[in-house]
C-alpha positions as CSV (number, residue, x, y, z in Angstrom):
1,X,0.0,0.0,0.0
2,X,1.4,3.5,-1.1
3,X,2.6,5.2,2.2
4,X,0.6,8.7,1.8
5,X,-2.8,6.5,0.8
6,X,-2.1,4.6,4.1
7,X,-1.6,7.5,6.1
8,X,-4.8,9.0,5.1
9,X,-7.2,6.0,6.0
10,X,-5.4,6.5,9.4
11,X,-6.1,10.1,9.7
12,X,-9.7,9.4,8.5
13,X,-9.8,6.8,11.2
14,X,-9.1,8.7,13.4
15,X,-11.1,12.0,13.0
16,X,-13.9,9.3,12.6
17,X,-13.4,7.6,16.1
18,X,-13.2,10.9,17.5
19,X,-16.9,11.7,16.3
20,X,-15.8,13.9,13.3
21,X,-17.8,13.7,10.0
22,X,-16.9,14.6,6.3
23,X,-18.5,18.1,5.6
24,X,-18.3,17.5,1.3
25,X,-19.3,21.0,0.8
26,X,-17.2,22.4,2.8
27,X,-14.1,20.2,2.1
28,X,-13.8,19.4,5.9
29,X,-14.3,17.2,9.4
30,X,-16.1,18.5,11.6
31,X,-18.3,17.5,15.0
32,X,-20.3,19.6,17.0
33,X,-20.1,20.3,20.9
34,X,-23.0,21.6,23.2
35,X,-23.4,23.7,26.5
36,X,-26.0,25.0,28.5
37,X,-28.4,22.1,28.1
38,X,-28.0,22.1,24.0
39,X,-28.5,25.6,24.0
40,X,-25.1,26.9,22.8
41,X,-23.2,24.9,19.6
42,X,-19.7,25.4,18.8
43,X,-18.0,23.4,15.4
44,X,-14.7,22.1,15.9
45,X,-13.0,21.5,12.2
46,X,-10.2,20.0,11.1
47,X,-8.7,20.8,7.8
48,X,-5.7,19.8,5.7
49,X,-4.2,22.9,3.9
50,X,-2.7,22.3,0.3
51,X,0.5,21.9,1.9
52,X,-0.3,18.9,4.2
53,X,-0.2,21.1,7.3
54,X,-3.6,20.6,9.3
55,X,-5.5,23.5,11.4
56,X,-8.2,23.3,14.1
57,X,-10.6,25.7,14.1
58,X,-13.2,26.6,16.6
59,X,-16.4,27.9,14.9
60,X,-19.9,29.4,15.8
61,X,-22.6,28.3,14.1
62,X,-22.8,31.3,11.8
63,X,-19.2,30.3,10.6
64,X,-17.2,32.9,13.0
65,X,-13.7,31.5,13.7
66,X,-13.0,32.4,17.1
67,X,-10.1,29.8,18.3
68,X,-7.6,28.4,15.5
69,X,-4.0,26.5,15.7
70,X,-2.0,25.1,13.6
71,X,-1.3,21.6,14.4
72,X,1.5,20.7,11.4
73,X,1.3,17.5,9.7
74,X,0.0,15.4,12.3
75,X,-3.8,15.1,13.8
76,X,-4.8,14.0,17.3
């Protein structure tokens, strides 16, 4: 198996386990967390920049990025 093919099913795994989904439109993961009883939502993406490098980003609903880090080539 091609190295950078088996690296991303393991990525994929990953994100998966950890309750991430595939946004297709968006061309990211993402998974959703709640406070206040369900009353506040905040989306937690990960994304792979062109370059291989991946970012988490911390979103509102309304798609304002209010938390982001660079987290190189590696996900956890």
């Amino acid at each position: 198996m091609d190295k950078d093919f088996a690296r991303e099913v393991a990525i994929r795994s990953l994100l998966k386990s950890k309750g991430y989904e595939f946004d297709q439109e968006s061309q990211y993961w993402v998974r959703e967390w709640t406070t206040n009883q369900g009353q506040e939502k905040v989306l937690e993406v990960a994304v792979q920049t062109e370059d291989g490098e991946w970012n988490k980003l911390m979103l509102t609903p309304d798609g304002h990025v209010f938390y982001a880090e660079s987290i190189g080539e590696g996900i956890s």
